[in-house]
PDB file of N, CA, C and O in Angstrom:
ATOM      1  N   UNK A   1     157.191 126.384  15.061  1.00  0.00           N
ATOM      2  CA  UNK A   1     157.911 125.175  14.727  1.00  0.00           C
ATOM      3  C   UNK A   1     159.132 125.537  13.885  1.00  0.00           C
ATOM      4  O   UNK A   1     159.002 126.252  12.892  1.00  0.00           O
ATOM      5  N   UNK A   2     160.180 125.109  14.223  1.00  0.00           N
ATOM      6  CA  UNK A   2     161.470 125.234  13.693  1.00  0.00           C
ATOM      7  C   UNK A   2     161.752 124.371  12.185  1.00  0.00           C
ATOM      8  O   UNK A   2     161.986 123.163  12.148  1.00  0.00           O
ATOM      9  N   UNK A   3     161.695 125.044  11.277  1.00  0.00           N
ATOM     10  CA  UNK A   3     162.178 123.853  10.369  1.00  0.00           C
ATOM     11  C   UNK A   3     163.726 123.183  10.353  1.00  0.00           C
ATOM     12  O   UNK A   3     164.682 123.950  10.467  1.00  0.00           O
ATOM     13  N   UNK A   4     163.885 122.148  10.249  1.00  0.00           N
ATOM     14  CA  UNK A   4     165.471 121.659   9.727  1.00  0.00           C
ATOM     15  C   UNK A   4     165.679 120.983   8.334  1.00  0.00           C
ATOM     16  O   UNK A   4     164.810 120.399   7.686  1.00  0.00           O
ATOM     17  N   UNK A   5     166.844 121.146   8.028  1.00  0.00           N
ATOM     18  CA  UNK A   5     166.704 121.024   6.992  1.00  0.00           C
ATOM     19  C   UNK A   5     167.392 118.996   7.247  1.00  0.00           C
ATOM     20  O   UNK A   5     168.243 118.616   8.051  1.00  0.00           O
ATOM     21  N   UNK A   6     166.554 118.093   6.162  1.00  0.00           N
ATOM     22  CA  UNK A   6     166.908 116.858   6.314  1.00  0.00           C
ATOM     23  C   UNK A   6     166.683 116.293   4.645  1.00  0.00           C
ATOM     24  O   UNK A   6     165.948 116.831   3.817  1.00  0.00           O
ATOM     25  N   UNK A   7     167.579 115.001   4.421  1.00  0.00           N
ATOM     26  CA  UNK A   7     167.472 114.193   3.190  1.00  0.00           C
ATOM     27  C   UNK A   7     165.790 113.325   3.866  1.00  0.00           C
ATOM     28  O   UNK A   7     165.551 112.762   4.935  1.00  0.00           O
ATOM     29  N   UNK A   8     164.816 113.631   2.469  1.00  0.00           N
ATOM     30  CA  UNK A   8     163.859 112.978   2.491  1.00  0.00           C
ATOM     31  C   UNK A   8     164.098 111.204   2.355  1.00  0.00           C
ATOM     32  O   UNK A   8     164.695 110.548   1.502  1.00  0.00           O
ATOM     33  N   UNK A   9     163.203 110.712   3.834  1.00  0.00           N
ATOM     34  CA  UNK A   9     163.187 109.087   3.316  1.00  0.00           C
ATOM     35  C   UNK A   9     162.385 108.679   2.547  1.00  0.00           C
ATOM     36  O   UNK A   9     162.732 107.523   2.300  1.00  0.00           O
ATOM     37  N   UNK A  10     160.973 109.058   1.671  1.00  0.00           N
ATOM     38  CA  UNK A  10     159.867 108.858   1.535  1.00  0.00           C
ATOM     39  C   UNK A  10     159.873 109.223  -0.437  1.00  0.00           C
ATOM     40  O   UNK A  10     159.402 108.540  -1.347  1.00  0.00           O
ATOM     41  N   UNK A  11     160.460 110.283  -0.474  1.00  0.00           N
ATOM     42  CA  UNK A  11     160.993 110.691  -2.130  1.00  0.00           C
ATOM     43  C   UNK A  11     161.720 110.731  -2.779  1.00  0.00           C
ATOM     44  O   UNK A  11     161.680 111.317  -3.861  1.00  0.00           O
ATOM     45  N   UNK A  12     163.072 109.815  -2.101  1.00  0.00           N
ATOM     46  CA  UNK A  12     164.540 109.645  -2.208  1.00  0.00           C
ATOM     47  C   UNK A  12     164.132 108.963  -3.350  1.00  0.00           C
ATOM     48  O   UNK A  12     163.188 108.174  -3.363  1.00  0.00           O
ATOM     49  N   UNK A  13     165.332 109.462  -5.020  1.00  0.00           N
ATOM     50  CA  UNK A  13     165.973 108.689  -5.704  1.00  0.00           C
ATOM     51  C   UNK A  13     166.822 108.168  -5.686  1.00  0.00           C
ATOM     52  O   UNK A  13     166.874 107.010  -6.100  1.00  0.00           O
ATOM     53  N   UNK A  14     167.961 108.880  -5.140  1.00  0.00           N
ATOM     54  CA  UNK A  14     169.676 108.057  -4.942  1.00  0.00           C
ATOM     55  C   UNK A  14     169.828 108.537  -3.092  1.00  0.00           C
ATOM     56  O   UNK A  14     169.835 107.567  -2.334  1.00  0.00           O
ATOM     57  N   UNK A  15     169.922 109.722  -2.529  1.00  0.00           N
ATOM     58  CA  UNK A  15     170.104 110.031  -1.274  1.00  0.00           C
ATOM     59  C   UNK A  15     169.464 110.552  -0.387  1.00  0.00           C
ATOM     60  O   UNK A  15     169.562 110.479   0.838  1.00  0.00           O
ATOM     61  N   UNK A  16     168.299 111.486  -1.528  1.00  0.00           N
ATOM     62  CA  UNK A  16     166.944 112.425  -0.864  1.00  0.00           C
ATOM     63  C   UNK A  16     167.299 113.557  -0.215  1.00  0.00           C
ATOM     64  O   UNK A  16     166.650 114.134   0.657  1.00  0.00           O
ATOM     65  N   UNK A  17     168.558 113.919  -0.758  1.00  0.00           N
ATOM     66  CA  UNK A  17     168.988 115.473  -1.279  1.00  0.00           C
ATOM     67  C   UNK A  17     168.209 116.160  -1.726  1.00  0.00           C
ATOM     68  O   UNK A  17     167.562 116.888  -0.973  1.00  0.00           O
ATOM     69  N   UNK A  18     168.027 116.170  -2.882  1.00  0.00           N
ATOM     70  CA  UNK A  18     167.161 116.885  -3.820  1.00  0.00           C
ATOM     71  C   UNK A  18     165.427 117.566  -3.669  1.00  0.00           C
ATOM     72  O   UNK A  18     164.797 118.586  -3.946  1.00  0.00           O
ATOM     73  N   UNK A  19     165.214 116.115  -2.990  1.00  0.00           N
ATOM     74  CA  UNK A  19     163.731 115.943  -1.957  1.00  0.00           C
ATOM     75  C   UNK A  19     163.803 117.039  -0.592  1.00  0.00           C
ATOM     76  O   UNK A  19     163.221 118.051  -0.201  1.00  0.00           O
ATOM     77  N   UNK A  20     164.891 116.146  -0.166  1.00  0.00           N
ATOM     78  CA  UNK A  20     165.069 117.668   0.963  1.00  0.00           C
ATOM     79  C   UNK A  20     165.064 118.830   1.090  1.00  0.00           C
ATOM     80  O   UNK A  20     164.766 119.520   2.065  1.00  0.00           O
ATOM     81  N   UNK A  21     165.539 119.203  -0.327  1.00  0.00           N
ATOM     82  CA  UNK A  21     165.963 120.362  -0.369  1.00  0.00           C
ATOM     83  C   UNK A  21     164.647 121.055  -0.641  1.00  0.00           C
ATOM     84  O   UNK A  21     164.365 122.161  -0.179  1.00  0.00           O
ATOM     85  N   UNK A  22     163.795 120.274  -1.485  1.00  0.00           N
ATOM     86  CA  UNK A  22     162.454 121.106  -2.051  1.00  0.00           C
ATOM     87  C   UNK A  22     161.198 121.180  -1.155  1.00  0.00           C
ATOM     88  O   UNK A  22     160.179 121.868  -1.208  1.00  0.00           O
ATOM     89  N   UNK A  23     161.774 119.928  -0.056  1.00  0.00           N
ATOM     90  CA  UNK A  23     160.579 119.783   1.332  1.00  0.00           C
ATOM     91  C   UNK A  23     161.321 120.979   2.366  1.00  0.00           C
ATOM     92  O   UNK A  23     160.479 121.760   2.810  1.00  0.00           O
ATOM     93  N   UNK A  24     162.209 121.155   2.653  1.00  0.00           N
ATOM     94  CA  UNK A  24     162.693 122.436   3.081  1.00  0.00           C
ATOM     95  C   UNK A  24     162.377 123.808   2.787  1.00  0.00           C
ATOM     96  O   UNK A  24     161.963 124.652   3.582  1.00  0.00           O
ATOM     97  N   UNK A  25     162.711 123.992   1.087  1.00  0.00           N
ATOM     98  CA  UNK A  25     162.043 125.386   0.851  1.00  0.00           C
ATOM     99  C   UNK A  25     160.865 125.349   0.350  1.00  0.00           C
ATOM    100  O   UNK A  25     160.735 126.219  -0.511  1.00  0.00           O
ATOM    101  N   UNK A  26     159.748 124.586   0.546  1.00  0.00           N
ATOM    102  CA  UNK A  26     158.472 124.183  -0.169  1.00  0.00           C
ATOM    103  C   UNK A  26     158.609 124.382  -1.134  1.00  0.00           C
ATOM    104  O   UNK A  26     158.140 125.480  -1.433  1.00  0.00           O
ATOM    105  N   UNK A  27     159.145 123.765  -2.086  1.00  0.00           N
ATOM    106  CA  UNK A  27     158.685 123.572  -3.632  1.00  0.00           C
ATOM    107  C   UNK A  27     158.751 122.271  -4.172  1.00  0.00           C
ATOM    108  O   UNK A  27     159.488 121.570  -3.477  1.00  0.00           O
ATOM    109  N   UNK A  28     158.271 121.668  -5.140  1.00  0.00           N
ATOM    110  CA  UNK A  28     158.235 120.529  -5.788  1.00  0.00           C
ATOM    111  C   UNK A  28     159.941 120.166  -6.002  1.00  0.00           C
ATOM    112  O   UNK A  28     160.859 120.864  -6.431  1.00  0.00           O
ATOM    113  N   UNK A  29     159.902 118.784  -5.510  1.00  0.00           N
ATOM    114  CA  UNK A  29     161.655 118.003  -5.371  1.00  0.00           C
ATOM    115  C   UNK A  29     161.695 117.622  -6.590  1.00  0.00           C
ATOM    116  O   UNK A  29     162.899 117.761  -6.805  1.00  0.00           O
ATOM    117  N   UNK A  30     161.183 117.181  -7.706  1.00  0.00           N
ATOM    118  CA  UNK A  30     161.370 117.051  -9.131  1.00  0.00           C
ATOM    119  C   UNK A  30     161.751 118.830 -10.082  1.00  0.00           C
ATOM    120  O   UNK A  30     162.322 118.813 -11.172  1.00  0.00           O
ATOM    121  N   UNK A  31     161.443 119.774  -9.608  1.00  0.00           N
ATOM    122  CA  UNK A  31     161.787 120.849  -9.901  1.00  0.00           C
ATOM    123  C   UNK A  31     163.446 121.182  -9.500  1.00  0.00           C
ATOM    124  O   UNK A  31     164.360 121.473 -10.272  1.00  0.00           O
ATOM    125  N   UNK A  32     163.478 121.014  -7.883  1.00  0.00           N
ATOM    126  CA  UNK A  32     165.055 121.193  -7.414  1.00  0.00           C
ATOM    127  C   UNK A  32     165.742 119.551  -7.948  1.00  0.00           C
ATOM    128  O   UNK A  32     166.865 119.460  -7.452  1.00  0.00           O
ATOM    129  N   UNK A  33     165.534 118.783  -8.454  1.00  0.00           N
ATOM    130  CA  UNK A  33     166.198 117.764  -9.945  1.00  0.00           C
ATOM    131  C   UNK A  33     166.801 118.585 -10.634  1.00  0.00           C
ATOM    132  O   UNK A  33     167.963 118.978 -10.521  1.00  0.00           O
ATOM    133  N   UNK A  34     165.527 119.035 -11.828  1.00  0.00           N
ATOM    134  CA  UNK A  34     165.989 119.473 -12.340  1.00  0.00           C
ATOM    135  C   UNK A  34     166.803 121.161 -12.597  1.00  0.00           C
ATOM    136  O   UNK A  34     167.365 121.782 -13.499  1.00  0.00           O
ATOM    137  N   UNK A  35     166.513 121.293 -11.526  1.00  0.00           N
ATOM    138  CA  UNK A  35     167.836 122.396 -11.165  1.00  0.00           C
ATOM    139  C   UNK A  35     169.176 122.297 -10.998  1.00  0.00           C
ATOM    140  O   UNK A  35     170.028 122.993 -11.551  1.00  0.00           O
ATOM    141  N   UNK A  36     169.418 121.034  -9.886  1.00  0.00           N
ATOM    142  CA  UNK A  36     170.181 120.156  -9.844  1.00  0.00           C
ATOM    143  C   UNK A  36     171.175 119.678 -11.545  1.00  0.00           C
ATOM    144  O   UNK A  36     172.204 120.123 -12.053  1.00  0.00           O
ATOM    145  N   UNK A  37     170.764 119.222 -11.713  1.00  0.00           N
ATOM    146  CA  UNK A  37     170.946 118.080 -13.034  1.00  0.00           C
ATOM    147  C   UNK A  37     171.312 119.036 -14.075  1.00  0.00           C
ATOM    148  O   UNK A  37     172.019 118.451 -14.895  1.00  0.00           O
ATOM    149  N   UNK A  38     171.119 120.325 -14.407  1.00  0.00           N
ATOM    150  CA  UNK A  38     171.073 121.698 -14.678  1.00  0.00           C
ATOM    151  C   UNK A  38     172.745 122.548 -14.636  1.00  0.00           C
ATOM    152  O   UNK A  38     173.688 122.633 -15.423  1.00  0.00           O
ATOM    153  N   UNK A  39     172.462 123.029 -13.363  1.00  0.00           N
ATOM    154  CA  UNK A  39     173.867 123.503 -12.657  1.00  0.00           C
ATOM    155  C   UNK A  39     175.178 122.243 -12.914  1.00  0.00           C
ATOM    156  O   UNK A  39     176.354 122.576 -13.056  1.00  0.00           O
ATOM    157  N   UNK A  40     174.758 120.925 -12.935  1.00  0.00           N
ATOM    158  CA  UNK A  40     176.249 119.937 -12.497  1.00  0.00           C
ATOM    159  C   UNK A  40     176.390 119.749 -14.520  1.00  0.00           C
ATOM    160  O   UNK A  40     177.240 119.012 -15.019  1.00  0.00           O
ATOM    161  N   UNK A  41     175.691 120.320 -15.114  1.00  0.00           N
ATOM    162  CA  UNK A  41     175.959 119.978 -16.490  1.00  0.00           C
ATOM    163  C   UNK A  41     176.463 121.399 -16.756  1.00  0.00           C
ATOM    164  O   UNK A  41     176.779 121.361 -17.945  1.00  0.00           O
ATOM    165  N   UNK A  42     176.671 122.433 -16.371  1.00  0.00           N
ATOM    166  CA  UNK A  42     176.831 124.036 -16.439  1.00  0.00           C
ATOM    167  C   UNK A  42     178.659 123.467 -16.045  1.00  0.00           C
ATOM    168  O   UNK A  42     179.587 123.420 -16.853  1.00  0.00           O
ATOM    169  N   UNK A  43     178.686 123.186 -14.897  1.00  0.00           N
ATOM    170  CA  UNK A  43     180.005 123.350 -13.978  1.00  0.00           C
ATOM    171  C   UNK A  43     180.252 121.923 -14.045  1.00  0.00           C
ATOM    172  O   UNK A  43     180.459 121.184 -13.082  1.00  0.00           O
ATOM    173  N   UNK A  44     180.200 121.502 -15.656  1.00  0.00           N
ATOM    174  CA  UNK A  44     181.201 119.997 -15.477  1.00  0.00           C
ATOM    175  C   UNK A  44     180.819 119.207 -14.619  1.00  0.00           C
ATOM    176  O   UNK A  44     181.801 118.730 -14.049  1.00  0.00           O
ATOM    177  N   UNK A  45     179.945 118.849 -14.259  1.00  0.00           N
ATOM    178  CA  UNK A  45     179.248 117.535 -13.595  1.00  0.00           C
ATOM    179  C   UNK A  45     179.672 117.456 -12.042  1.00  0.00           C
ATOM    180  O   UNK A  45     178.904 117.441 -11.080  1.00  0.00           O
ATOM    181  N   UNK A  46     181.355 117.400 -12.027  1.00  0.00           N
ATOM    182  CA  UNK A  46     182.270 116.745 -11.183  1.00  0.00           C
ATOM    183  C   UNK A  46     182.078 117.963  -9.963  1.00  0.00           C
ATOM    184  O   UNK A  46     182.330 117.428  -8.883  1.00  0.00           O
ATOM    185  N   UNK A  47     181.794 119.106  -9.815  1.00  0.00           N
ATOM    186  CA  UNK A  47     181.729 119.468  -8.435  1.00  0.00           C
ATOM    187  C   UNK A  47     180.381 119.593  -7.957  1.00  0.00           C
ATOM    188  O   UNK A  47     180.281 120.049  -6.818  1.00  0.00           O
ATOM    189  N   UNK A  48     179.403 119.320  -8.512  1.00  0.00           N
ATOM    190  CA  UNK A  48     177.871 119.318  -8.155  1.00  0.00           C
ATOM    191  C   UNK A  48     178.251 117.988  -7.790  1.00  0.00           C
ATOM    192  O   UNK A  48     177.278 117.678  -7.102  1.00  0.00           O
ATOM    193  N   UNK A  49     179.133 116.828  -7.785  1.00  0.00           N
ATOM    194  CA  UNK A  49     178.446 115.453  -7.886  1.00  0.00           C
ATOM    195  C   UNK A  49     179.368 115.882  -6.093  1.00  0.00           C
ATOM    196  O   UNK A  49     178.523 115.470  -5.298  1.00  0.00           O
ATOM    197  N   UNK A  50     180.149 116.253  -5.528  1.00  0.00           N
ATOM    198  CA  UNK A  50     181.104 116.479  -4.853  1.00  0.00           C
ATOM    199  C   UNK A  50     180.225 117.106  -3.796  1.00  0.00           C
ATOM    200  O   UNK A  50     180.154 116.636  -2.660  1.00  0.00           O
ATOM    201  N   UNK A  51     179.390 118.441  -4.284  1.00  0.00           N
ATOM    202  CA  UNK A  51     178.699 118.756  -3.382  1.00  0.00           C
ATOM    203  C   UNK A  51     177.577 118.010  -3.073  1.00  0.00           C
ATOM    204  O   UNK A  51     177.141 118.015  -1.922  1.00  0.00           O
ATOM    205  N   UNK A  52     176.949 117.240  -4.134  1.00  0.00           N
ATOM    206  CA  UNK A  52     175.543 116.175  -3.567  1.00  0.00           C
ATOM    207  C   UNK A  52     176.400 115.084  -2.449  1.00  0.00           C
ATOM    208  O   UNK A  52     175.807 114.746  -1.425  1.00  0.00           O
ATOM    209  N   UNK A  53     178.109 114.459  -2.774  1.00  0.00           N
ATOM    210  CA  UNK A  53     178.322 113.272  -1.957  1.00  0.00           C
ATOM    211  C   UNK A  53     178.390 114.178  -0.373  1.00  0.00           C
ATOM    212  O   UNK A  53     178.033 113.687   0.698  1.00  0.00           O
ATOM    213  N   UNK A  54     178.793 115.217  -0.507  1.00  0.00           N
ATOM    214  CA  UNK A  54     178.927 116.162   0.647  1.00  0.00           C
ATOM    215  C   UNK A  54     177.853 115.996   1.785  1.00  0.00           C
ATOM    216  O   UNK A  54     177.988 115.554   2.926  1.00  0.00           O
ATOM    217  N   UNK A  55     176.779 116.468   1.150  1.00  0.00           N
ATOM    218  CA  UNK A  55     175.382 116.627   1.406  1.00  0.00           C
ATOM    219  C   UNK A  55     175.046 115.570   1.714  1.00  0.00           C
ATOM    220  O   UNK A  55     175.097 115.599   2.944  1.00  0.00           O
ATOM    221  N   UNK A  56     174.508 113.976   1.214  1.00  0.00           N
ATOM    222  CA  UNK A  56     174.597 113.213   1.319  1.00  0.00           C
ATOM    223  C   UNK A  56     174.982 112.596   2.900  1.00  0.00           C
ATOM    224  O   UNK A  56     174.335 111.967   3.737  1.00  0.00           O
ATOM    225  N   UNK A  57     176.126 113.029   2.846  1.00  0.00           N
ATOM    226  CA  UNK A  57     176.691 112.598   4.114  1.00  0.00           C
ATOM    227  C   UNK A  57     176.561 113.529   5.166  1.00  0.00           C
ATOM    228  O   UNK A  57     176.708 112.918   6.224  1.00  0.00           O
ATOM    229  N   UNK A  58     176.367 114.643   5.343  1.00  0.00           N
ATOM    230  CA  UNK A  58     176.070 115.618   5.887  1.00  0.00           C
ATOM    231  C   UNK A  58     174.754 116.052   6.802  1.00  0.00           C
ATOM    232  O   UNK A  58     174.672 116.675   7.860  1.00  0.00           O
ATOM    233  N   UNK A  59     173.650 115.380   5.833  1.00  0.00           N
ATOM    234  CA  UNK A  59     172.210 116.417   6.204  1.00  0.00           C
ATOM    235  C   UNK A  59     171.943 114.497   6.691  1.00  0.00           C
ATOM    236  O   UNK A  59     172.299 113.432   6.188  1.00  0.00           O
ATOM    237  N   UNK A  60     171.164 114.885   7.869  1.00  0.00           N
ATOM    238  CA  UNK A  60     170.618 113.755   8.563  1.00  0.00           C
ATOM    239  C   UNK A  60     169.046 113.486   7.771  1.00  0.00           C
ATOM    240  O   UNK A  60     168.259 114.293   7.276  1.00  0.00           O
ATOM    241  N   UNK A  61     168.987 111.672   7.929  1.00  0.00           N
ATOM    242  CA  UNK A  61     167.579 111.367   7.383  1.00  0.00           C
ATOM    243  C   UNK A  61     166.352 111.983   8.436  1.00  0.00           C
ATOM    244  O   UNK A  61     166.456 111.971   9.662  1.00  0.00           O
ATOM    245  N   UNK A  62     165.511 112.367   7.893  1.00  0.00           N
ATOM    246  CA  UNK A  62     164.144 112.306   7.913  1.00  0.00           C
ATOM    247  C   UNK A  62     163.373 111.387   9.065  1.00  0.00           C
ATOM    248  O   UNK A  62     162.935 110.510   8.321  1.00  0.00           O
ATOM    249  N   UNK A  63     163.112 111.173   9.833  1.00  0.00           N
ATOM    250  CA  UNK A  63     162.989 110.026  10.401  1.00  0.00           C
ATOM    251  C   UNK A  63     160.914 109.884  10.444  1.00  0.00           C
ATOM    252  O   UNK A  63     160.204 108.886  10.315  1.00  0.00           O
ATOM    253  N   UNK A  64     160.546 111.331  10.673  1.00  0.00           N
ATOM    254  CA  UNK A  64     159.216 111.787  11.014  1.00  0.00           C
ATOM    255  C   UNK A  64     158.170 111.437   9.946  1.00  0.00           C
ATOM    256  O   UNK A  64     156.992 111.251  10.250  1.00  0.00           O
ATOM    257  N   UNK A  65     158.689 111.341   8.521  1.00  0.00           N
ATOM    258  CA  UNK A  65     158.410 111.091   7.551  1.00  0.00           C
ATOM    259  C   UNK A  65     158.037 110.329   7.019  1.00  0.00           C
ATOM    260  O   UNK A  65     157.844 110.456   5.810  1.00  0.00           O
TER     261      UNK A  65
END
């Protein structure tokens, strides 16, 4: 089975980025948060928020889920 990578519909806070990302590489999506939330306070907020609207628009929903 092929994985793809998709925004979670089921654990979404704002887009289900974050969710995705941690249902993708199996790890807990409150962990890739706060990784998240982490890095965009490191690099000035403003290009993490750039790459989440990116993403966002980018990675297709979940539908199976």
């Amino acid at each position: 089975m092929v994985k793809k990578l998709s925004r979670s519909e089921k654990n979404k806070m704002i887009g289900g980025v974050c969710a995705g990302f941690g249902e993708y590489f199996d790890i807990d999506y409150t962990l890739v948060r706060l990784i998240f939330v982490a890095l965009a306070l490191m690099t000035a907020i403003f290009p993490m928020l750039i790459f989440y609207i990116v993403a966002w628009i980018v990675i297709p929903i979940d539908k199976k889920k």
